[in-house]
N, C-alpha and C positions, 0 to 999 in steps of 0.2 A: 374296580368295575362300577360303571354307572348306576349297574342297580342292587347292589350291594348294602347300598346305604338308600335306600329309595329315594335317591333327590330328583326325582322327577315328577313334571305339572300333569295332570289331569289329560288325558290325552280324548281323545275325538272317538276314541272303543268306548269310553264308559258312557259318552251320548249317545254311540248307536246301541247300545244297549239295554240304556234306559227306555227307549222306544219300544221294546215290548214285539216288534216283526220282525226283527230285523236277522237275514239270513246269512249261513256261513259264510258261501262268498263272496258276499259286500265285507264282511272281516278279513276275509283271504285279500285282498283288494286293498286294506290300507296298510303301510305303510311301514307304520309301527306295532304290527303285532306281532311279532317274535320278540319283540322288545318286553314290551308287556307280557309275554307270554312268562319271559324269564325272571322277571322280576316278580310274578305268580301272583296276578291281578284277577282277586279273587272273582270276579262277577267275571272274567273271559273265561278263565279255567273251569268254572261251574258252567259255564254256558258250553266247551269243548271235550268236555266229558260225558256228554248226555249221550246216550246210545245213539240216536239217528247220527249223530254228529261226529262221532268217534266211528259209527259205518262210515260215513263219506268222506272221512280224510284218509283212511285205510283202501276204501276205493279210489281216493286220486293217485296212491302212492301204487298202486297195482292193477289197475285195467285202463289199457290204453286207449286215448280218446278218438273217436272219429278222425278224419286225414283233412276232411272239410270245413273241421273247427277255427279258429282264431286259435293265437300264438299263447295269448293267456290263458284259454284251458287246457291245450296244449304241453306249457310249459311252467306257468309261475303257478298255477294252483298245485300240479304237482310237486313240484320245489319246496313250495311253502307247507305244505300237509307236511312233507316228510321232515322238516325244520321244528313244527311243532311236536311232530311226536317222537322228534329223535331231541328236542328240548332239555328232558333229564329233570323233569318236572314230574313229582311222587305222586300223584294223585292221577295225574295222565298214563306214567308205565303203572300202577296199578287198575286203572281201566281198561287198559289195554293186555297187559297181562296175565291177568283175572278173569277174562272175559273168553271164554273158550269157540264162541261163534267166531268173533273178531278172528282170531288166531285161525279159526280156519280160512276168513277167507283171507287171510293175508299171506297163510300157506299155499292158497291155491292158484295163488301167482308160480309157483314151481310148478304146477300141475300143467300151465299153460303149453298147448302143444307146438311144437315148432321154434324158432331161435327165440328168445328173450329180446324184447324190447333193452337194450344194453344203459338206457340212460333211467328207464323203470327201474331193472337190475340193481341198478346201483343205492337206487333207494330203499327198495325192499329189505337189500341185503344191511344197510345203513340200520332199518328199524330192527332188525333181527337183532342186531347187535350190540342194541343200548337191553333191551332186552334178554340177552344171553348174559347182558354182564347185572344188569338193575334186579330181573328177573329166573334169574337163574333155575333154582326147583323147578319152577312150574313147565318155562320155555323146554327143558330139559326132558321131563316127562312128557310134555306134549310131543315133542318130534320123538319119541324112544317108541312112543303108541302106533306111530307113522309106518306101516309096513315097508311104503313106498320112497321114504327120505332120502335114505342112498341112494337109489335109483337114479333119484329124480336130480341128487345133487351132481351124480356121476352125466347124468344126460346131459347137462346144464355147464359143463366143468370149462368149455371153451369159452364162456362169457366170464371176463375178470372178476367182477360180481360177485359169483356164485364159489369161486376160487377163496375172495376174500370172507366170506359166509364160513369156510369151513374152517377157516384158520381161525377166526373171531371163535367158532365153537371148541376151537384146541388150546385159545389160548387166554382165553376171557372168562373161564369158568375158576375162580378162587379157590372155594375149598377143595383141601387134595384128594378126600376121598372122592367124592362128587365128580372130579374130573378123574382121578381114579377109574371110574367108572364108566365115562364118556370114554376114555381111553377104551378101555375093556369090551364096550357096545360095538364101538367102530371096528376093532379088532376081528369081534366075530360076523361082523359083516364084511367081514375079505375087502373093506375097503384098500388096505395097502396092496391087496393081486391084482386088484381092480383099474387102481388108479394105474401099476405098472402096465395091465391090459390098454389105457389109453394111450400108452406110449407107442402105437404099431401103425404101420405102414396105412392100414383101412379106418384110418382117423384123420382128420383135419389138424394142419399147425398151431393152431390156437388149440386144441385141446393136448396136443403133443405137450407144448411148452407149459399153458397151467397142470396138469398133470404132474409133470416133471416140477414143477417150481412147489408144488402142494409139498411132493416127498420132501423135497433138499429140507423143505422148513419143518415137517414132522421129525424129521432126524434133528436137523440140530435144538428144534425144542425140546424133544425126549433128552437129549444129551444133555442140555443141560438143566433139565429138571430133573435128571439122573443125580446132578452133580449139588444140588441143591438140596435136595432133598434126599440124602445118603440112608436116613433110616427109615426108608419106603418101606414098608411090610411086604411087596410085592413089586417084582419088576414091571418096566413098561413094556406091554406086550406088542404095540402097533412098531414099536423101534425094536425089537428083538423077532419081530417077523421080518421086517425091512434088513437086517442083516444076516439073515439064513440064508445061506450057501445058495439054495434053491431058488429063493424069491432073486437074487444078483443074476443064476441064469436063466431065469426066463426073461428077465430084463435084455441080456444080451442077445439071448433068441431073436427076443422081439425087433432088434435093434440091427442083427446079420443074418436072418435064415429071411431065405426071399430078395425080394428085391430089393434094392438099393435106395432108400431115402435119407433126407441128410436130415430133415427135421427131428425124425426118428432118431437119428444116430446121435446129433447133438444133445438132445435133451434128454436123451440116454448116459448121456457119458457126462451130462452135469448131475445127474444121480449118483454115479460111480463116484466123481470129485468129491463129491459132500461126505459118501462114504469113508472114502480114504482122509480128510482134512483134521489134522489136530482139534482137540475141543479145546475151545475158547471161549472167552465170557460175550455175553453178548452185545458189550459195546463194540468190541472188536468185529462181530458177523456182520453190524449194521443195523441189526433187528430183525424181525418176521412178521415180514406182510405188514410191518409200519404199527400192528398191534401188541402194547404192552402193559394193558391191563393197570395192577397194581403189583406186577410180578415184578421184583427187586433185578438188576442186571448184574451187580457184583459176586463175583466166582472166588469164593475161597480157593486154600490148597486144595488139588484134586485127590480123591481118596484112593491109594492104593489098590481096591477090587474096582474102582472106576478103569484106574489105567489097565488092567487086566481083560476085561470088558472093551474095552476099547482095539489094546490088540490083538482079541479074538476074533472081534466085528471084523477089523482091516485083511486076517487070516483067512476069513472067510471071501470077503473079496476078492484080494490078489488069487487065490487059490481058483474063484471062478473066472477071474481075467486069464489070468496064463493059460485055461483051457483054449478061450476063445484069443489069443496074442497072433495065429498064424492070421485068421483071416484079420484082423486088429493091423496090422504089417499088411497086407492084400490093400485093405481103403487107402494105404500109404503111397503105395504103388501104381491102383487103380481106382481113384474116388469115384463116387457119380457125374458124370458129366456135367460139362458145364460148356456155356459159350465163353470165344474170345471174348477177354476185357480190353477196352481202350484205357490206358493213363496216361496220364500228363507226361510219361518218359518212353513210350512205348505198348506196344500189345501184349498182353497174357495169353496166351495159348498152349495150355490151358492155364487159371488164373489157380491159388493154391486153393481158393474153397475152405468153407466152417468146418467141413468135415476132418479133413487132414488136422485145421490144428488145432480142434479138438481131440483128435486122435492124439495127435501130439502131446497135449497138455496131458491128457489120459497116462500116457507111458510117462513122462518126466513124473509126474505124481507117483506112480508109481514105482518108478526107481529109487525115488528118496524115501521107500518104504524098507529100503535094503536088504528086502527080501531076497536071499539065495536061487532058491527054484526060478523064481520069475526071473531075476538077474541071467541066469543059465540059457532060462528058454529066449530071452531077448538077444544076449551072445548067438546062438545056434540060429537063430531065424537071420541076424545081420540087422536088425531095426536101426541101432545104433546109427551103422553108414548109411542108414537111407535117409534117415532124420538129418545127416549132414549132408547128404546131396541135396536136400531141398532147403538147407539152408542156405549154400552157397548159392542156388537156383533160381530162385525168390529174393531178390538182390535188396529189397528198398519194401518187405514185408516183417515189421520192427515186431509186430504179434508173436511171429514164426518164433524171430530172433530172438524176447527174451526167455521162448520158454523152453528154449534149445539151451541158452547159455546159463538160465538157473539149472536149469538138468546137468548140465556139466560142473558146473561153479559148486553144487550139491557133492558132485562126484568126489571132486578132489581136494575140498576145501577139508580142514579137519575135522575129526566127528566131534569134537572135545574142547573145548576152549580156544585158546590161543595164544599155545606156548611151540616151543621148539623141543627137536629131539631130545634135545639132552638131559630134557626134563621128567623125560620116561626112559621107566628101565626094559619094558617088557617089548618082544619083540615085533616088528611092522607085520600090521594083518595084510594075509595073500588078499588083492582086488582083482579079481577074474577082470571088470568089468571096464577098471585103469591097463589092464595088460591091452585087449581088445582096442579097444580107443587109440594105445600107443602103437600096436602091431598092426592090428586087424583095420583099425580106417585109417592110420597115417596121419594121427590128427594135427602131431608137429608138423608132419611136410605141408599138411593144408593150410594150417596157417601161415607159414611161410611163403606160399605160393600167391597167396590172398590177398597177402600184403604186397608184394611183389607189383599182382598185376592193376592193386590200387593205386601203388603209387606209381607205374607207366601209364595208368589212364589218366590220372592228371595231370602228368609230364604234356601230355598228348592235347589235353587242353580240356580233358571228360568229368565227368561229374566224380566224387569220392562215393565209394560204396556206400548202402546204403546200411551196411552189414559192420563198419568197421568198431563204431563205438562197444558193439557185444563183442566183436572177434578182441578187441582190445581186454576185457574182462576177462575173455577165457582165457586167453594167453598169461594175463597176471595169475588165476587162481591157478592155472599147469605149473606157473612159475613159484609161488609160492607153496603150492602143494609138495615142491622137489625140496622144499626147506622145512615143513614143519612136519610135527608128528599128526595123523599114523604113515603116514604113504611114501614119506622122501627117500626112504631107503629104496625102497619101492619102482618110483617115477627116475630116482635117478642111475639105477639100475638099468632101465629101459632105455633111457637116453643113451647108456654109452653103448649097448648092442646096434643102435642106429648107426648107419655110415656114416663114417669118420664126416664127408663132405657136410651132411646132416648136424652131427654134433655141432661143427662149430658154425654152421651157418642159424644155427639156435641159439649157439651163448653170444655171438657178436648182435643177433637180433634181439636178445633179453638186455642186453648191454647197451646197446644201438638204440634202434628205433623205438623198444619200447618204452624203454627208461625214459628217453627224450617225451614221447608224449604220453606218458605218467605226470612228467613234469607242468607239460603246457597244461595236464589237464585239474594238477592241483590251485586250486586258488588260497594265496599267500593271506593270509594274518595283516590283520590292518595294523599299520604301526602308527601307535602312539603317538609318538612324539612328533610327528609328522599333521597332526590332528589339529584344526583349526575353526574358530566357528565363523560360519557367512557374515556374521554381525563385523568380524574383522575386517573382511574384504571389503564390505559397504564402508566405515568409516577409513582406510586407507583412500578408498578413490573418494568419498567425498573432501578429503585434505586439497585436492586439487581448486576444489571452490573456496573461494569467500565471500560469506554470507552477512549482510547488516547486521550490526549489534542488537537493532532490533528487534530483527528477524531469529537470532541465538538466545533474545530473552523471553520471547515468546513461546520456547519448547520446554 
């Protein structure tokens, strides 16, 4: 980095400085001072730590300027205030830190009544957070004193900003007891009922979604600072309120009693996902909220009372989902309304809607939980067949389609490695939910049909469904499933109860059609010896010229 090693001239701040008048924003104004700033040029840093001066770049970074101003006060003195003092420069975060006036008024940019200036927001929440992380004790007790923090962050929750503020305070605090304790503060501030509270019908989408996106990422950072830190003296209490039976329905409440919103519903049931999803390391989530401190991402083996813990959490959810599965199966049926869509193939009337396959995504998650009860109660309601009407229904919706066929391909694929029967001695577990599928929806005959009426629609001259490439997979994993352990005894059981017409309109179509594009759709192994380089082809075709001896001595 250029200022690392200080090879840099004399710049045009240490003249206006030597001048003895010269005012903050004629420095806001050139050029190069954030340059300066980082490279911690002493006579700028002693000149931007003086209290008047440390008020007024905390004032540019938090009250908004007149509407009648110019675009520079407007926009680059704010910019720039918040670059200086989000700089990471020790003698600025401890002025700023340290300074308990400063702090309030930089606080009392939350206080401010009415939406958040969103581009202020962003700064505010920028300085909070070199400070949550530089400043840690102090920031931490000064908002604990705050009667009003929650509140105010909760008021504030639909501005991304303020969203990203609280994730910086869960996950920018190092020491464990210390966050320990941030954990513990939040807790008894019902923040987790709270933020669920944002999730309801008499709130705005924007606070729906940051709401919802707060939880998913306090769960999977508890989870895996669960997993991280095994010999916690004390559980995490904000993720062990998040997984109580209770906190899941009111969640649902919030999401089905009343009326019908899909915002609600969605970011409802991306809380429930997060719940139910395996824990993994955190390269694999993506990260949370893009903030990762100095907190290590690599997951050991997970700890045996981890995994215990874990499917207790999931117990407790599925057991509050399956209360609420009829009306769950109801939004299947009857979403919220929606207008006719136009698309490039035709009209939707009605089009499938976030809701649905969300809903959808919701029960395939939870079938691969292979949980009994809920299995039973999704047999008995028929979700199942409704999931595959709307998948044949929805012709050229790939969303729908792959989270129908991983729910299926889950079903019948083996729970166990990938061997064959004869490898196990013990006998095929009964599948309530493989009986269903082969009886109850006819899933062989619908593939069969599917296929059928795709290949006379392109006879005909029509487009290929748009559904084939997954009906292709489900039919391989049905196929395979009749071959390996646990379920072939199973699956192939079922098949011959089918009519005889059936049976073999199955094996000549496993044999047939599908085989065939399995084939087309494997791609062959480059061969070797076949392998040649372009340098070859260039000197064969230049054989056809002859070039002056000259002109061959000269390369």
């Amino acid at each position: 980095m250029f200022w690392k090693f200080d090879l840099h001239t004399t710049s045009h701040i240490d003249t206006l400085l030597e001048r003895g008048n010269v005012t903050l924003f004629e420095l806001l104004d050139e050029e190069d001072v954030l340059q300066e700033c980082k490279v911690v040029n002493r006579k700028l840093v002693d000149f931007l730590v003086q209290p008047e001066h440390m008020e007024a770049l905390v004032t540019c970074v938090t009250e908004e300027p007149p509407g009648d101003v110019g675009e520079r006060v407007r926009y680059k003195y704010p910019s720039v205030s918040c670059e200086i003092l989000t700089s990471d420069v020790t003698q600025i975060n401890d002025a700023l830190g340290e300074d308990e006036s400063l702090l309030r008024r930089l606080y009392g940019f939350l206080q401010t009544g009415g939406i958040l200036n969103p581009l202020l927001a962003s700064f505010f929440s920028k300085v909070m957070g070199i400070l949550i992380n530089r400043k840690t004790d102090q920031i931490v007790a000064f908002l604990r004193k705050k009667d009003d923090f929650v509140n105010l962050l909760l008021h504030h929750i639909g501005t991304s900003a303020i969203m990203d503020l609280l994730l910086r305070l869960l996950t920018c605090v190092e020491q464990s007891q210390l966050r320990q304790d941030v954990f513990n503060w939040l807790n008894e501030e019902k923040i987790v009922q709270r933020l669920i509270g944002m999730i309801h019908p008499s709130k705005d989408d924007n606070q729906h979604s940051n709401a919802s996106q707060s939880l998913c990422d306090i769960i999977r950072l508890s989870r895996e600072q669960m997993i991280q830190i095994q010999d916690s003296p004390e559980p995490d209490q904000l993720l062990a309120t998040l997984e109580k039976q209770e906190t899941i329905e009111q969640l649902l409440s919030n999401m089905l009693d009343g009326e019908q919103n899909e915002s609600v519903i969605v970011n409802g049931i991306q809380v429930l996902l997060t719940l139910l999803e395996p824990r993994r390391p955190r390269s694999e989530l993506g990260g949370i909220g893009g903030f990762y401190c100095n907190m290590e991402g690599q997951m050991e083996m997970t700890a045996p009372n981890c995994e215990v813990a874990s499917s207790q959490a999931s117990l407790g959810t599925l057991h509050a989902i399956k209360q609420r599965l009829r009306e769950l199966h109801r939004l299947l049926l009857d979403p919220p309304k929606k207008e006719a869509m136009q698309t490039t193939w035709g009209v939707l009337d009605p089009p499938l809607g976030n809701t649905r396959l969300h809903v959808v995504k919701l029960l395939a998650s939870s079938l691969g939980t292979n949980n009994t009860a809920l299995q039973d109660e999704i047999i008995e309601l028929g979700v199942l067949d409704t999931m595959l009407d709307l998948y044949f229904k929805y012709t050229y919706n790939n969303f729908l389609h792959a989270q129908i066929e991983a729910c299926l391909s889950n079903i019948f694929s083996p729970l166990v490695g990938d061997e064959t029967i004869e490898n196990h001695s013990e006998p095929h577990p009964e599948s309530p939910v493989i009986q269903h599928l082969l009886q109850k929806c006819r899933l062989i005959q619908r593939i069969l049909s599917a296929w059928e009426e795709n290949e006379q629609s392109q006879l005909d001259g029509g487009r290929r469904k748009g559904y084939m490439g997954h009906l292709t997979r489900i039919a391989n994993a049905l196929s395979q499933g009749s071959e390996k352990w646990p379920h072939s005894n199973l699956i192939k059981q079922l098949i011959k109860e089918m009519p005889e017409e059936d049976q073999e309109q199955w094996e000549k179509f496993v044999s047939g059609p599908l085989s065939e594009t399995n084939k087309k759709n494997t791609v062959d192994l480059v061969n070797m010896h076949n392998l040649h380089s372009s340098s070859d082809d260039d000197e064969n075709d230049l054989k056809e010229f002859s070039f002056p001896q000259e002109a061959v001595l000269q390369q």
